[in-house]
C-alpha positions in Angstrom: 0.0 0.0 0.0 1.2 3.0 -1.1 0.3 5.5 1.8 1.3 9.2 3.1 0.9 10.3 6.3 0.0 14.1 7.1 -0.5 16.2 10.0 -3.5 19.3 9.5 -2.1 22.6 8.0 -2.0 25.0 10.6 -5.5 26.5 8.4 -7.5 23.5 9.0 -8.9 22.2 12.7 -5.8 20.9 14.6 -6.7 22.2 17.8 -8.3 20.4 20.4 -10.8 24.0 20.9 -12.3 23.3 17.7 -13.5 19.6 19.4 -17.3 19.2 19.7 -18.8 16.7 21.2 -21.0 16.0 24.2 -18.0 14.1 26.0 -15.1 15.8 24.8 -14.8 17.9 27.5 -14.1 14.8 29.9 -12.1 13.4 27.8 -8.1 14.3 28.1 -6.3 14.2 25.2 -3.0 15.6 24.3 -3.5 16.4 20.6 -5.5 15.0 17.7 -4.4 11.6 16.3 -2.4 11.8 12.8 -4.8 11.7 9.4 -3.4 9.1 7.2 -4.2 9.7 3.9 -4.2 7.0 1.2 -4.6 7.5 -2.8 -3.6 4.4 -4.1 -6.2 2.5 -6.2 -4.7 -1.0 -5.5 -6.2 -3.5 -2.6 -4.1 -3.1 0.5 -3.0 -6.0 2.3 -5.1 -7.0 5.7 -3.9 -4.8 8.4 -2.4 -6.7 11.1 -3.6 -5.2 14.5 -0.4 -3.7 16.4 -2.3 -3.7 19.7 -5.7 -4.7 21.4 -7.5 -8.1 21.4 -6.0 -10.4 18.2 -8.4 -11.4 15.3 -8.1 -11.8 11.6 -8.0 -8.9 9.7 -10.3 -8.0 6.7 -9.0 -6.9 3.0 -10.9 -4.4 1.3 -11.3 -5.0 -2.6 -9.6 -2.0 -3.4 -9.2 -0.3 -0.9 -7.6 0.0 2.9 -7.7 -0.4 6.5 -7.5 2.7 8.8 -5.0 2.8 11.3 -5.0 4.2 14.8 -3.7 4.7 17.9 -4.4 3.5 21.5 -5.3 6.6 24.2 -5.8 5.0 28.0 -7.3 2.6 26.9 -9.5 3.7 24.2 -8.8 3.4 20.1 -9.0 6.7 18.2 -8.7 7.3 14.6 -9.3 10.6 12.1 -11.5 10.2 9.0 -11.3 13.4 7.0 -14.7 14.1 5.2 -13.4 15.8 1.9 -13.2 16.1 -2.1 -11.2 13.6 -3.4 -9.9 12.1 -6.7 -10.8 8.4 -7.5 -9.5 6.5 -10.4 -12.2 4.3 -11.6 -10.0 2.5 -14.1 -6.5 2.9 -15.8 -6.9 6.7 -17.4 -10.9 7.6 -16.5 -10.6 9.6 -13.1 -13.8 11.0 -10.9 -14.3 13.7 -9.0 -15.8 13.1 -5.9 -16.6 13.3 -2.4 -15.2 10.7 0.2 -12.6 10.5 3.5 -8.9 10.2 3.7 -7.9 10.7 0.1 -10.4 7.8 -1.5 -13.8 6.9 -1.9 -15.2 4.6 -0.6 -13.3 5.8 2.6 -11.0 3.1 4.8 -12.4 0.3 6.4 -12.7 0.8 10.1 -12.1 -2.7 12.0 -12.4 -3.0 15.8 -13.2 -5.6 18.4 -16.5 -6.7 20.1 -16.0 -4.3 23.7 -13.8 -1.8 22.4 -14.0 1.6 23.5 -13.6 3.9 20.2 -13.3 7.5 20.0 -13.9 8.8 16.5 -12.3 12.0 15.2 -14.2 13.8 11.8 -12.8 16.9 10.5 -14.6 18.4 7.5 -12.8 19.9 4.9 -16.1 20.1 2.9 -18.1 23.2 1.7 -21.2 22.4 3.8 -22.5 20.7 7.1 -21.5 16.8 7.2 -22.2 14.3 9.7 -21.3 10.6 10.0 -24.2 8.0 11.2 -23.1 4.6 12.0 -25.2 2.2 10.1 -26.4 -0.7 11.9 -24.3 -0.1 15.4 -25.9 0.2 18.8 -24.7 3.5 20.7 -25.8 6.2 22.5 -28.3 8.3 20.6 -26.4 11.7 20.3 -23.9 9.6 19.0 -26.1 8.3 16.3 -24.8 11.2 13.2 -28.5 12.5 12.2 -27.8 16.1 11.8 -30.3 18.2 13.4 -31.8 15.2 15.4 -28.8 13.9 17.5 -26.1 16.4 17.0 -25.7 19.5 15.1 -24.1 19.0 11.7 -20.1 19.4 11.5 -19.1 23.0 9.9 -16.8 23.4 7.3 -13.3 23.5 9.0 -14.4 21.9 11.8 -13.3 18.4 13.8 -16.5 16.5 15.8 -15.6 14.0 18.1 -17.8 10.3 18.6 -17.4 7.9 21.1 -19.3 4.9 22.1 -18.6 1.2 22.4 -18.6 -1.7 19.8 -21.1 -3.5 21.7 -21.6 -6.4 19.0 -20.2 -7.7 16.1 -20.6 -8.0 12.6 -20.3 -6.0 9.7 -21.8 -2.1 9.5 -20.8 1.1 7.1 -20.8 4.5 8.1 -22.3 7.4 5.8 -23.5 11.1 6.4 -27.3 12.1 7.4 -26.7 15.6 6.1 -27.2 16.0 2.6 -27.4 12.9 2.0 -28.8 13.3 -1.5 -25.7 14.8 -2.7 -23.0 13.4 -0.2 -24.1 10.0 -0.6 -24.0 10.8 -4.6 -20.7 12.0 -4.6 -18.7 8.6 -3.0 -19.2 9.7 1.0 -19.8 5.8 2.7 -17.1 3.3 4.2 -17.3 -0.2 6.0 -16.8 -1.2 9.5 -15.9 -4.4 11.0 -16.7 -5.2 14.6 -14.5 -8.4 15.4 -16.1 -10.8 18.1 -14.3 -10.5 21.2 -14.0 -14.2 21.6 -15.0 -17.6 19.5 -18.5 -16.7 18.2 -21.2 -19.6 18.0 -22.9 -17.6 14.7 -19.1 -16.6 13.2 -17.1 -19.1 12.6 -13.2 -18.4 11.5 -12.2 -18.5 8.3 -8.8 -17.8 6.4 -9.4 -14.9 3.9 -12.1 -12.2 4.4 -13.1 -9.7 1.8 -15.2 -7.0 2.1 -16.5 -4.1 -0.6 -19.2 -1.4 -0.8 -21.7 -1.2 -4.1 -22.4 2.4 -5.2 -23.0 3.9 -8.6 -22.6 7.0 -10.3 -24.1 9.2 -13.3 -20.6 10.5 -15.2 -21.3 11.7 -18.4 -17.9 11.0 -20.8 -15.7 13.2 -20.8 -16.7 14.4 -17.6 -15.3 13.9 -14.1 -18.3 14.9 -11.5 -21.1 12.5 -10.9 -25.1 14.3 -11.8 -26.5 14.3 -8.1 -29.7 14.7 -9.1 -29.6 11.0 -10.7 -32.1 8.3 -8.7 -32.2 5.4 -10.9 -30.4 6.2 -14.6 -27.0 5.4 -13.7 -24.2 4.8 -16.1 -21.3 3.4 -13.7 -22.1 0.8 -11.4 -19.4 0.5 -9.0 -17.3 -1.7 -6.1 -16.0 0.5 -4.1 -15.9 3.1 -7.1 -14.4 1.0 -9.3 -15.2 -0.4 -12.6 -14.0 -3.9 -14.3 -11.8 -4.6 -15.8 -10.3 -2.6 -12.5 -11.7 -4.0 -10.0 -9.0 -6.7 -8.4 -9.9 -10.6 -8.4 -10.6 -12.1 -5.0 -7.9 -14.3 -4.6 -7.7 -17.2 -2.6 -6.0 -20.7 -1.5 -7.5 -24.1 -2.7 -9.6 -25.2 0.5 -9.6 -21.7 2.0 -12.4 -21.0 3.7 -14.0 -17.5 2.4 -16.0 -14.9 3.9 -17.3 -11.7 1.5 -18.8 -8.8 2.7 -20.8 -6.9 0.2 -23.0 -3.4 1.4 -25.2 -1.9 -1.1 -25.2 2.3 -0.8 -26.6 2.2 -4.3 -30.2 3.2 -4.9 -31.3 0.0 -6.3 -31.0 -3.7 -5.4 -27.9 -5.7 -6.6 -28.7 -10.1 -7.0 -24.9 -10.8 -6.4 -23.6 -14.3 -7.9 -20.6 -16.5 -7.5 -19.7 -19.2 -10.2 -18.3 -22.4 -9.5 -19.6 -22.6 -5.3 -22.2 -22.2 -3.2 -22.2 -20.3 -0.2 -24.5 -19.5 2.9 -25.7 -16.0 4.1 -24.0 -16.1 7.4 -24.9 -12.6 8.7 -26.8 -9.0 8.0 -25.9 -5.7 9.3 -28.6 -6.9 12.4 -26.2 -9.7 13.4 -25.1 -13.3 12.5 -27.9 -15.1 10.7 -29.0 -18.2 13.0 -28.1 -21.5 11.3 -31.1 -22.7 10.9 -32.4 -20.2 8.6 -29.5 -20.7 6.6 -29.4 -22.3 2.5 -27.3 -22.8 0.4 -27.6 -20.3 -2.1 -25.1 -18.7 -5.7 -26.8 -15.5 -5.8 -27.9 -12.8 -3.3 -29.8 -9.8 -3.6 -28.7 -6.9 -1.4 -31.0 -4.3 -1.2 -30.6 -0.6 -0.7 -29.1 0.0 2.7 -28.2 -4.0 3.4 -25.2 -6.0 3.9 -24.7 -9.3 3.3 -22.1 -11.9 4.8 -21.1 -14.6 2.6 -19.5 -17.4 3.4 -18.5 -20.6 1.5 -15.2 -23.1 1.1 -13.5 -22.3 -2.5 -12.8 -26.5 -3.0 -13.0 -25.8 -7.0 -10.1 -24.5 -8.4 -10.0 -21.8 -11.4 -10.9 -18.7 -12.4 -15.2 -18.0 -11.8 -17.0 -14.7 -12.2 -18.4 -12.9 -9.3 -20.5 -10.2 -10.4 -24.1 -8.6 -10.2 -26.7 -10.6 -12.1 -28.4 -7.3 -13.7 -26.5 -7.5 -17.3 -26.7 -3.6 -17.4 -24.6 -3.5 -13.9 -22.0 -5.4 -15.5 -21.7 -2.2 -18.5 -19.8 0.8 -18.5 -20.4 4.2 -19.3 -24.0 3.3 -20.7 -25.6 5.4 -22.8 -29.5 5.9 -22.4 -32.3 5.9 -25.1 -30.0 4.3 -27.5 -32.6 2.6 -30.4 -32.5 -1.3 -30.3 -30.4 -1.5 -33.7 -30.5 -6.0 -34.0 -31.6 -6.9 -37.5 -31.8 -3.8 -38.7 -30.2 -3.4 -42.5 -28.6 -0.2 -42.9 -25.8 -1.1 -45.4 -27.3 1.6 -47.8 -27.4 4.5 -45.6 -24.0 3.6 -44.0 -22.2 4.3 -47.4 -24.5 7.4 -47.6 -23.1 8.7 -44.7 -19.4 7.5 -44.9 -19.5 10.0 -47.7 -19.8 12.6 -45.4 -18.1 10.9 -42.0 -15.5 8.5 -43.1 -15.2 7.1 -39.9 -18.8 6.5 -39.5 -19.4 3.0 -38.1 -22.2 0.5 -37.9 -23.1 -0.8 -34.5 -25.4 -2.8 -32.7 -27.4 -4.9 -35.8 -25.8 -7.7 -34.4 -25.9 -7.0 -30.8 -23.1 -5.2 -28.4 -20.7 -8.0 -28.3 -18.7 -6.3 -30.8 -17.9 -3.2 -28.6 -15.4 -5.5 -27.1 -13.3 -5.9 -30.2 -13.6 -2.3 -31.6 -10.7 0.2 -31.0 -12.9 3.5 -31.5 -11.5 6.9 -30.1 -13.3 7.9 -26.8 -14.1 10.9 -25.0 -11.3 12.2 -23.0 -11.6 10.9 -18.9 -14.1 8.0 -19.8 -14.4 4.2 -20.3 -15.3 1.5 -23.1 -18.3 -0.2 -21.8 -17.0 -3.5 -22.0 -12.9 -3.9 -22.0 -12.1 -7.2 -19.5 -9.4 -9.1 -21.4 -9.2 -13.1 -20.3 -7.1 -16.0 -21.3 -9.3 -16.7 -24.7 -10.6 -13.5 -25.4 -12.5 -10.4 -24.6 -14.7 -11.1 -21.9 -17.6 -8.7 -22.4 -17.7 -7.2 -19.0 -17.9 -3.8 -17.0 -19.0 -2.1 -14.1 -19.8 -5.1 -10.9 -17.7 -8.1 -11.7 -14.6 -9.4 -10.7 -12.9 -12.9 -10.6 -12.6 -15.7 -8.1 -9.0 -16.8 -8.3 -8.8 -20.0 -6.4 -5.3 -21.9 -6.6 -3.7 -24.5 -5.0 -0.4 -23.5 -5.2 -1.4 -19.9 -3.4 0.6 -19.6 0.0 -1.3 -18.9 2.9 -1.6 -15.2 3.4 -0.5 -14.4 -0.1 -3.0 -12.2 -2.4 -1.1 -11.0 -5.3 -2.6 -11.9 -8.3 -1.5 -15.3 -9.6 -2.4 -14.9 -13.3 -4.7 -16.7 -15.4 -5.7 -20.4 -14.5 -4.2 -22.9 -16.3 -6.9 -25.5 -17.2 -6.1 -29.3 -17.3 -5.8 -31.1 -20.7 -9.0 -31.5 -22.1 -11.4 -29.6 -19.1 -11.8 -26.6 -21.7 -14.8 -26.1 -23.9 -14.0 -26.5 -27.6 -15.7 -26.4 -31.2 -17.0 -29.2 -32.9 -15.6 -30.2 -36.1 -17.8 -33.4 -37.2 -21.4 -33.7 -39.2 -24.3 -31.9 -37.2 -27.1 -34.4 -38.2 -30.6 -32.7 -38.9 -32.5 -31.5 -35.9 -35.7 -33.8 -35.4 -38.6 -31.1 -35.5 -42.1 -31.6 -33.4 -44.7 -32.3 -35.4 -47.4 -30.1 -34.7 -50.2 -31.7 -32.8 -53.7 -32.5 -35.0 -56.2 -29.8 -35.0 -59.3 -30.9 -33.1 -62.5 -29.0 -33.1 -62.9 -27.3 -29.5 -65.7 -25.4 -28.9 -69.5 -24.5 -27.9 -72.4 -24.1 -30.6 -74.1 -21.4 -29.3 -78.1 -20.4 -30.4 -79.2 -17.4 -31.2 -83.1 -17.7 -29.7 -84.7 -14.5 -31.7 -88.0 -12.8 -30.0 -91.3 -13.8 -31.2 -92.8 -12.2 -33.6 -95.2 -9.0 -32.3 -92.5 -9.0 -29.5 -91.2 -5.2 -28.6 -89.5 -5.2 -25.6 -89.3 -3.3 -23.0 -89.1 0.1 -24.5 -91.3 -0.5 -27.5 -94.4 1.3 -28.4 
């Protein structure tokens, strides 16, 4: 992980007046702890603790674990709310809104009992908060702005504090102009360790974890539209994009758990290839084990998480992605005519005459965007660029690989390349005679039916209305 590590310019909130909080006053504390700032793109390795109660660290697909310091007792860290930079793939950069140099922001992981002490300074334009999604604290503590605690001004450094008083898996996001904050990147995870061996959480040897947001970026631009509730053109993991988005990878016989939160404004059906593995636990606690099934795809809704956890026994390379085809796109264009079948050799030479680069797309689907080389807007994406071993693979936006190997050492997650497949375990053409297909025969038409009888009035006969 490449990482920087700065203190607050002498402009900005380092003083301990410029605290606010409705037990910072009892609290004594000798200075602020140090912002570390991260702008790296790459997944950072797990963060081993350096001090508290042991546990297995999480990796965030893409992102990084927030450090911090011990005080008497208590663990503090410094998210910084402010406008960051995020490079959704190689070349296509966004502007956006998020906390410590990236967005989503780092991964907060602590231990079931911990006493943490939260530092936010905003170095935004307007109010901010943070509200801790799913966690059980004291309500002034909860981050609704104008409910339980007056929103944080520009410039200035709130203080939370409460107790990780169970664990499991929770995010934290702003309640203050949400609309727009949430829009522009502003979420992160958190990770509550249990304290000790955990009937509902069982240990396991590699745990991921990732956000799902999505953004409205129109090419060649570099700020999401806000006002954007469902026509989204970048659907993200941890605001990235495939072919950017790094593979999951893992030991033959390791056991897995992912951690997917959806911050998006629609549901995501996320599906693994290859395995089947059990919801194990929600953002309301460990799922009990009898309500659990076996399952390859999940849907997350808006504002859920989802624990997954499963043993990765198959070795290869198996897609992980979101089973909406348009989530797996980037850079979407919308109202674009349904071109498939369409015959417009003619008027393509008609307008080559005046565009020479004119060219034909979509009468035989959008499988071909994969292959073209076409000049781009500057600061955008193709829609579909994922490379594999045989080919283009036809992907954007949510997807990502499995890479299970049995050679992988324990603790190692640099990517191990393509998988090499056994001698003849690969799908391949057929070269011989097809024989004729054997049609159905139409079954005989039978004469279904009711005779119906007309019964005409008698003669003289006028009815009702007649005269």
């Amino acid at each position: 992980m490449v990482s920087r590590r700065n203190f607050l310019g002498r402009g900005g909130v380092a003083a301990a007046s410029t605290l606010a909080a409705a037990s910072v006053s009892k609290v004594a504390m000798a200075a602020l702890p140090e912002p570390v700032i991260q702008t790296s793109a790459d997944t950072a390795p797990p963060l081993l603790p350096p001090s508290g109660r042991p546990y297995n660290p999480v990796v965030t697909l893409n992102g990084w674990t927030l450090p911090w310091r011990m005080n008497n007792g208590v663990k503090e860290f410094h998210l910084v709310a402010e406008p960051v930079v995020r490079e959704m793939s190689p070349g296509f950069r966004a502007h956006l809104w998020g906390y410590n140099g990236q967005s989503p922001g780092p991964t907060i992981e602590v231990v079931e009992g911990d006493r943490v002490r939260l530092f936010v300074t905003n170095r935004l334009g307007e109010l901010t908060s943070i509200h801790w999604h799913g966690q059980r604290l004291p309500n002034g503590m909860d981050g609704v702005t104008g409910l339980n605690q007056p929103g944080i001004p520009p410039g200035k450094t709130f203080v939370y504090e409460f107790e990780a008083r169970r664990p499991g898996t929770f995010m934290y996001h702003p309640h203050a102009d949400e609309m727009v904050q949430m829009a522009m990147g502003m979420m992160g995870f958190w990770i509550t360790h249990p304290k000790n061996r955990h009937p509902l959480i069982d240990e396991v040897d590699r745990d991921f974890c990732f956000l799902l947001n999505a953004y409205d970026i129109d090419p060649g631009s570099a700020t999401p539209k806000i006002m954007t509730m469902l026509d989204f053109n970048l659907w993200t993991w941890n605001s990235r994009i495939y072919p950017a988005i790094d593979p999951l990878v893992v030991r033959l016989n390791d056991k897995v758990r992912i951690r997917v939160g959806n911050l998006t404004m629609t549901n995501h059906p996320i599906h693994l290839h290859g395995h089947e593995f059990l919801v194990t636990g929600t953002d309301g606690g460990p799922t009990p084990k009898t309500a659990r099934q076996y399952e390859v795809t999940a849907d997350i809704a808006v504002g859920q998480m989802r624990q997954l956890d499963f043993l990765a026994d198959e070795p290869g390379d198996w897609a992980f992605h979101c089973h909406k085809s348009h989530h797996t796109m980037n850079a979407m264009g919308h109202d674009v005519p349904t071109m498939i079948g369409v015959d417009h050799r003619q008027v393509a030479r008609q307008i080559t005459q005046l565009v020479p680069d004119y060219m034909v797309m979509g009468e035989r689907g959008m499988k071909d965007m994969t292959e073209m080389e076409m000049p781009l807007p500057d600061n955008t994406a193709p829609m579909m660029a994922g490379q594999g071993p045989f080919g283009a693979i036809g992907m954007g936006g949510m997807f990502s690989v499995l890479k299970v190997r049995a050679d992988q050492k324990r603790g190692d997650y640099s990517d191990p390349g393509w998988y090499q497949h056994p001698p003849g375990t690969v799908a391949y053409e057929w070269t011989g005679t097809l024989a004729e297909p054997t049609r159905a025969q139409p079954a005989a038409a039978t004469k279904t039916g009711t005779e119906v009888k007309i019964r005409k009035p008698a003669a003289g006969h006028k009815g009702h209305g007649g005269h």
